[in-house]
C-alpha positions in Angstrom: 72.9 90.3 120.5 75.8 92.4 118.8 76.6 91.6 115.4 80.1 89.8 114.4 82.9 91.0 112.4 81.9 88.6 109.7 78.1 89.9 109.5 79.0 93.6 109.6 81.4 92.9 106.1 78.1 91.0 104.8 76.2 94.0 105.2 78.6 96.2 103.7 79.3 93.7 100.6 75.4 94.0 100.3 75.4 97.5 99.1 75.9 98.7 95.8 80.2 98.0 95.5 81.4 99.6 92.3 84.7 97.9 93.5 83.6 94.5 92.0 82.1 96.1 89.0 83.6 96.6 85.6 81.4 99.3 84.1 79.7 101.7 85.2 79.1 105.6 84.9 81.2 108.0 86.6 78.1 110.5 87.1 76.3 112.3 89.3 73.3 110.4 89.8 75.6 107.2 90.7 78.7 109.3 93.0 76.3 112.1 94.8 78.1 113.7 97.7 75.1 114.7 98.6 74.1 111.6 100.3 77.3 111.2 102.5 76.9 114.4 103.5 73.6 113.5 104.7 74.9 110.7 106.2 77.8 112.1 108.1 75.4 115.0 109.2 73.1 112.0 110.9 76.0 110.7 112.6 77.1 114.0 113.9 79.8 115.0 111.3 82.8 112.8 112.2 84.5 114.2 109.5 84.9 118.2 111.2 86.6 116.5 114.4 89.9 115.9 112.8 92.7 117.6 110.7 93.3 115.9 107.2 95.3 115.9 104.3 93.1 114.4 101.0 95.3 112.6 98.7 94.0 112.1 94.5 96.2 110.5 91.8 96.8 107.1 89.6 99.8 106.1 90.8 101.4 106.5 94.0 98.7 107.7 96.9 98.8 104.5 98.9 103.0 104.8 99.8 102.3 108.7 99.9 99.7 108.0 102.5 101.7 105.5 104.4 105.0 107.6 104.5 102.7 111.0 106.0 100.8 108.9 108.4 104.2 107.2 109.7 105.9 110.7 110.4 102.7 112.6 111.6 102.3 109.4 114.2 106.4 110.4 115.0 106.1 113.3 115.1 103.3 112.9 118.4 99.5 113.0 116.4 97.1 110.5 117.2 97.2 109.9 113.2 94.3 108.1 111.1 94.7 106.8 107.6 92.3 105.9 105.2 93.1 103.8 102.2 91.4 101.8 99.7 91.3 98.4 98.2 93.2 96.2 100.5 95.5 93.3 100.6 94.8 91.1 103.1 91.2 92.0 105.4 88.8 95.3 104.9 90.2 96.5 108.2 93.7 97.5 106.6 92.1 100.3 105.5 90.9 102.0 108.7 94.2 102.7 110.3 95.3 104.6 113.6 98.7 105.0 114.3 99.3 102.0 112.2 97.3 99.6 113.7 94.4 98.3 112.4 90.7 98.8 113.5 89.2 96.1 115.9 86.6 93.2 114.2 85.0 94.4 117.5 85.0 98.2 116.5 84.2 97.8 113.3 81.0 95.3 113.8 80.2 97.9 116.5 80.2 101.1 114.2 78.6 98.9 111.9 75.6 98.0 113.5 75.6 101.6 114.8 75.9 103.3 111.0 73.2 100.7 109.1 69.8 101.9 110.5 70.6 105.5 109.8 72.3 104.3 106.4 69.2 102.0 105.8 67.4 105.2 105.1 69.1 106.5 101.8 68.5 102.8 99.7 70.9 104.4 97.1 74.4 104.6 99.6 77.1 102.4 98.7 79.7 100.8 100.3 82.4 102.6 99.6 80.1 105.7 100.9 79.3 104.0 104.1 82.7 102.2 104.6 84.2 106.2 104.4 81.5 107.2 107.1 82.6 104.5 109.1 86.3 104.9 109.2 85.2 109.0 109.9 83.3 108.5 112.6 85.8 105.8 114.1 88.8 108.5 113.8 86.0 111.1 115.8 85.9 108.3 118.3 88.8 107.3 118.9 90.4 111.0 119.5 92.4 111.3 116.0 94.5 114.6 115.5 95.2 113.8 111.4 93.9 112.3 109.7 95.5 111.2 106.0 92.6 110.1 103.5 93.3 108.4 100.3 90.4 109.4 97.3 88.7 105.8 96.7 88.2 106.6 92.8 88.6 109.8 90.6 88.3 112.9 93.0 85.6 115.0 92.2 82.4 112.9 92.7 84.0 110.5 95.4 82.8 110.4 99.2 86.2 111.2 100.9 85.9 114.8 99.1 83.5 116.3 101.5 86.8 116.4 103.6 88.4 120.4 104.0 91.9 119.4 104.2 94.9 120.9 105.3 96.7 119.8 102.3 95.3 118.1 99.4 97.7 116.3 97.2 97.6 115.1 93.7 100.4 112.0 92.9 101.4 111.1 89.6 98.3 111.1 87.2 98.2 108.0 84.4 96.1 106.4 82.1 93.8 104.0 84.4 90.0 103.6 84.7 89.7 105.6 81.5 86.4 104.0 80.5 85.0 105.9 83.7 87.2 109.2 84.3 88.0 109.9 80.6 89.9 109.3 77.5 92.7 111.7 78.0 95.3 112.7 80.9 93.6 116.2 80.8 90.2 114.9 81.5 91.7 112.1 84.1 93.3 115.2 85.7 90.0 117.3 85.7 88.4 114.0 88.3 91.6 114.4 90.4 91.7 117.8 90.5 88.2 118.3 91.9 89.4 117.8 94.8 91.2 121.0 95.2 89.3 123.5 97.8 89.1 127.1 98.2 92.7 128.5 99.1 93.9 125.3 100.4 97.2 124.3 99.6 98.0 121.6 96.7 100.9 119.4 96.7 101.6 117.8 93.2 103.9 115.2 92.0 105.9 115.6 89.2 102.9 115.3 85.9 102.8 115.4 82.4 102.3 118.7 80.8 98.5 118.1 80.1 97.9 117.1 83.5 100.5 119.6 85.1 97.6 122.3 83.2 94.5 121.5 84.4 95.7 121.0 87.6 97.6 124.8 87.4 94.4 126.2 86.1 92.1 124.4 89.2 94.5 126.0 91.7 94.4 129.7 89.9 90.6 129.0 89.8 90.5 128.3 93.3 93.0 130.6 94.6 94.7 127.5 96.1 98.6 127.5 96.5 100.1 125.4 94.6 103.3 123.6 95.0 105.1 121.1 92.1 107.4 118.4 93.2 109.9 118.1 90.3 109.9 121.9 89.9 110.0 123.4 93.9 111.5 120.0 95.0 114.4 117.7 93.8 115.8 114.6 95.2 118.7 112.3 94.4 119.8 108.7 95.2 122.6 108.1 97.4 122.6 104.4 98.1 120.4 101.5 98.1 120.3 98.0 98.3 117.1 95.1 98.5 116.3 96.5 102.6 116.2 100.4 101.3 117.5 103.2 99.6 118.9 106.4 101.1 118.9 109.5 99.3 118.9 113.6 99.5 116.2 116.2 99.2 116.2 120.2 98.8 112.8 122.4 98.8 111.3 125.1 98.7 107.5 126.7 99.3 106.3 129.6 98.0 103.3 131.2 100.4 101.4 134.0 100.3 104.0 135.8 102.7 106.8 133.8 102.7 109.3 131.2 100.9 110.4 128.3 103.1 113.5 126.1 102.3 114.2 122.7 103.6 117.3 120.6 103.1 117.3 116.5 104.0 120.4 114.9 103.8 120.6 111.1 104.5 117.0 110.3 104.6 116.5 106.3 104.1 113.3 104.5 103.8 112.8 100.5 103.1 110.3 101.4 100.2 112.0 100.1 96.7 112.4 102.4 93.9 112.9 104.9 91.9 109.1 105.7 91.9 109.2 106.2 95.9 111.8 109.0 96.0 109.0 110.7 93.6 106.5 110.0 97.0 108.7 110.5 99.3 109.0 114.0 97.7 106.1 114.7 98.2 105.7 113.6 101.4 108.1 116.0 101.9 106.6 118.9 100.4 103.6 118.5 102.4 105.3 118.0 105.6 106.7 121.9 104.7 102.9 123.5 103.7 101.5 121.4 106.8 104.7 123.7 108.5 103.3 126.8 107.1 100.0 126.1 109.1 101.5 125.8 111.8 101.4 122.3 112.4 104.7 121.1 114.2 106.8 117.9 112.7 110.5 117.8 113.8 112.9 117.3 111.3 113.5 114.2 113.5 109.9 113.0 113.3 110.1 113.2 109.0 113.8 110.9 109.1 112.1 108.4 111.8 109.1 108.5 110.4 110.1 107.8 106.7 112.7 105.1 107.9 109.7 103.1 109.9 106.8 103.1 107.1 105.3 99.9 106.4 103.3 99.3 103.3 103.7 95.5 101.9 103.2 94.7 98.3 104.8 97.5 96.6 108.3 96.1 95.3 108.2 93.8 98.8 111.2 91.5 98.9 109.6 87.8 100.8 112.5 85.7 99.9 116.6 85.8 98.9 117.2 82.4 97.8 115.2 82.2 95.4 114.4 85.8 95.1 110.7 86.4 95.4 109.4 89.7 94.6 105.3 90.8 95.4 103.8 94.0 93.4 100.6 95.3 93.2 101.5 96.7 89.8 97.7 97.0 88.4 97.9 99.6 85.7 100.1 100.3 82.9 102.0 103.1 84.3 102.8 100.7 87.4 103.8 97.5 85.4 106.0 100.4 84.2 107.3 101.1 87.6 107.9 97.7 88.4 109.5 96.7 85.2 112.0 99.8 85.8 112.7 98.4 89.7 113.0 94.9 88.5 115.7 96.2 85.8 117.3 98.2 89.1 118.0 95.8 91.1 118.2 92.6 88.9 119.6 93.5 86.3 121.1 90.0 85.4 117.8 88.1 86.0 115.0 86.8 84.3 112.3 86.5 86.7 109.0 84.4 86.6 105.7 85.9 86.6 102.9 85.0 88.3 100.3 87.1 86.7 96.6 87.7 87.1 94.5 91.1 86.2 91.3 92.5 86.3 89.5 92.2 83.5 89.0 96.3 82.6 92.8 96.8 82.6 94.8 97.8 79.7 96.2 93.7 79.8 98.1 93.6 76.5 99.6 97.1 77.7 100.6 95.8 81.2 102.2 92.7 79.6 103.8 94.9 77.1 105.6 96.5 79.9 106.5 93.2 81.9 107.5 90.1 79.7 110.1 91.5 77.4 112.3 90.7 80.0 110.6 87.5 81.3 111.8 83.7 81.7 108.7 82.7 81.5 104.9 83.1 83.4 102.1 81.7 85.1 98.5 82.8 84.4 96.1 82.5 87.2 93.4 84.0 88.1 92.8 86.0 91.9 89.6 85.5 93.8 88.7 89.1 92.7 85.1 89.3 91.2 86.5 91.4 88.2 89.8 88.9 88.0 90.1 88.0 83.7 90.6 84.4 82.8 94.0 83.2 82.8 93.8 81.8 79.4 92.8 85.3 77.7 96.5 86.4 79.4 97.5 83.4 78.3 96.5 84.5 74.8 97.3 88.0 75.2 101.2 87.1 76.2 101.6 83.9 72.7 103.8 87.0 70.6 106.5 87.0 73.5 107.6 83.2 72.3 108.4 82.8 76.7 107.2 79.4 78.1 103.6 80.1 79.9 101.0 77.8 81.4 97.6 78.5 83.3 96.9 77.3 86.6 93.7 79.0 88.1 94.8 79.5 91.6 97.2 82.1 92.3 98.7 80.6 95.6 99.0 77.3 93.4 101.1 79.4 90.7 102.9 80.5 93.1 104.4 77.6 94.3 104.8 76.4 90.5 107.1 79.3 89.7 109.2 78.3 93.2 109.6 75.1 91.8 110.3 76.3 88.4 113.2 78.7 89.5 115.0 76.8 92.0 117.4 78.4 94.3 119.4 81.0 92.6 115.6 82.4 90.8 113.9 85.0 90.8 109.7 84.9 90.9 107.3 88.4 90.5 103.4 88.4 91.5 101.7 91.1 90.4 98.6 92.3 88.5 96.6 93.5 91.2 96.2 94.3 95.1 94.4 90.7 95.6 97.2 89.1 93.4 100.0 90.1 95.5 97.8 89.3 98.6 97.4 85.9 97.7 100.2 85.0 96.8 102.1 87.1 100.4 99.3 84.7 102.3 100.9 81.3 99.5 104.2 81.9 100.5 103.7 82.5 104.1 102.0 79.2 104.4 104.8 77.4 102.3 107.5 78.7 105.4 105.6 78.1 108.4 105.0 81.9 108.9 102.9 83.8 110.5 99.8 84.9 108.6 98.3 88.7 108.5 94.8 89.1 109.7 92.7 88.0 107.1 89.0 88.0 106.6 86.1 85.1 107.1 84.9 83.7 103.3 81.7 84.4 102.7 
């Protein structure tokens, strides 16, 4: 009897998840490539069947991903994406042409992958989940596929991928305690993924950053081609649905220098921080060009206008105001902080916060209640999520009004209480912080709910 969707998560859940675990080495003898290689060459190597572009960084690679997989679907390619955690259900992350892979696929592939998986004890989920979502792209007939690195760069399983492109988004201080101390050694992990003359796409960086990854790409004889210094981009309008804006380009290859010139593109992603992606979504779209890969300047404008990705600056509600954010790091409470102060800049919004535990916490609230009415401490379903009283603790100096109620979907109704009609409430802290409460308010108007998963 075929397994169900439910069982087929069990058994992934049962492996070895260093998604639920605070500590850990980033080493060798725990991240081995070696063993999803040995896995993928079992199954046939999925991986070779399909174009991809490989996407590293702290900050940004989930919208990067979203925007390129929206305009390489426009622009006619069956189009996987790959991205990790998720909000709402595991299958969010296996994507083709922006629809989510089937309970019924997914048990499937599942039950298919585990006795061949069974015989390497040491593979983890995150290493079978990737050889999953490969072999389903090999399946299903994708063209490209767009592959977000899970953690780090060099030692994780998504960098057995040859790309196209590989991309490195803003690099920031997160998950030091496993990929290093400084932004040069942070850099280093993201960097490994850089291949052998294979063009690199980077976001605007820091200097120390900026030279390891310039040194990889001379190393590697890799093209490489810096947003912020071959690309600019201006705002020319936005407002709560989207902002419009301009962007001029240019690539240097081997045997030419292409320009490109957007006027008027628009996207409903908030922020300053998404023109920043959206450049280098741009960027990419010209060194895909250079390979010969065909997307219409029609495809990027339609493309970039239709991109969905929820919890990033999402607007749920205008009266009151209700904002979700997966802000987990410093750098992103940053971000969000710096959108909040865009377009509110004569509100005090409510938090509701809650943060896993190996976060930078008084950092992240150092960014985000300066400018607070007041917040809510709870604590997410997350296995790694920090009691709500040590924020509670953490936030006593800011002399705001704060309370703890465990339950974020609970705090979230507190702070609609608390604000009235003319408010404005915030959740963020993690991923599973804005899922919960997306799913809280959703069931307070009657909505229609996402896909979710079965409890355990």
């Amino acid at each position: 009897m075929p397994i169900t969707y439910k069982q087929a998560l069990g058994y992934l859940y049962s492996l070895t998840n260093y998604e639920i675990k605070s500590r850990f080495a980033y080493a060798p003898q725990l991240f081995d490539l070696a063993r999803v290689e040995r896995l993928l060459d079992a199954l046939g190597n999925p991986h070779r069947e399909f174009k991809s572009i490989h996407i590293a960084g702290t900050k940004g690679k989930g919208s990067t991903s979203a925007m390129l997989a929206s305009i390489l679907k426009t622009a006619g390619y069956r189009t996987g994406m790959y991205t990790s955690p998720h909000l709402h259900t595991f299958r969010e992350r296996i994507q083709v042409d922006n629809g989510l892979i089937s309970e019924a696929d997914f048990a499937s592939l599942s039950e298919r992958l585990r006795p061949v998986a069974e015989r390497d004890k040491e593979l983890t989920t995150f290493e079978v989940a990737t050889a999953l979502a490969f072999t389903y792209f090999a399946q299903v007939g994708v063209e490209m596929a767009v592959v977000e690195v899970g953690l780090g760069g060099r030692l994780d399983a998504t960098n057995v991928l040859h790309p196209l492109v590989s991309i490195i988004t803003t690099v920031g201080h997160d998950h030091m305690h496993i990929l290093g101390n400084s932004l040069a050694e942070i850099a280093a992990e993201k960097a490994g993924i850089i291949k052998e003359g294979t063009p690199v796409v980077t976001a605007p960086q820091e200097h120390a950053a900026l030279a390891v990854i310039e040194r990889t790409c001379a190393k590697k004889n890799a093209p490489l081609y810096a947003v912020g210094r071959d690309w600019r981009w201006r705002a020319t309008r936005r407002s709560l649905e989207g902002q419009e804006f301009t962007a001029t380009g240019k690539l240097r290859g081997r045997s030419i220098t292409s320009h490109a010139s957007y006027k008027r593109l628009y996207m409903p992603l908030l922020g300053k921080h998404q023109l920043r992606n959206a450049a280098v979504v741009l960027a990419t779209v010209e060194a895909l060009r250079q390979q010969g890969i065909e997307v219409s300047d029609s495809a990027v404008r339609q493309g970039l206008r239709d991109v969905v990705w929820p919890a990033r600056f999402e607007v749920l509600g205008h009266q009151p105001y209700v904002i979700i954010d997966c802000a987990h790091n410093t750098d992103s409470a940053k971000a969000l902080a710096a959108t909040l102060q865009q377009y509110f800049p004569d509100l005090q919004p409510w938090f509701v916060v809650a943060i896993l535990n190996d976060k930078d916490i008084p950092a992240i609230l150092r960014q985000l209640l300066p400018r607070a009415r007041g917040a809510f401490f709870a604590r997410s379903h997350h296995p790694r999520a920090t009691d709500p009283r040590q924020l509670q603790e953490a936030a006593a100096h800011f002399a705001i009004p704060t309370a703890v109620i465990e339950d974020v979907g609970h705090a979230t109704r507190r702070a609609l209480e608390q604000v009235g009609h003319d408010g404005l409430v915030v959740a963020t802290g993690s991923l599973t912080t804005s899922g919960e409460a997306r799913e809280a308010w959703l069931r307070l108007h009657n909505l229609p709910l996402p896909p979710l998963d079965p409890r355990p």
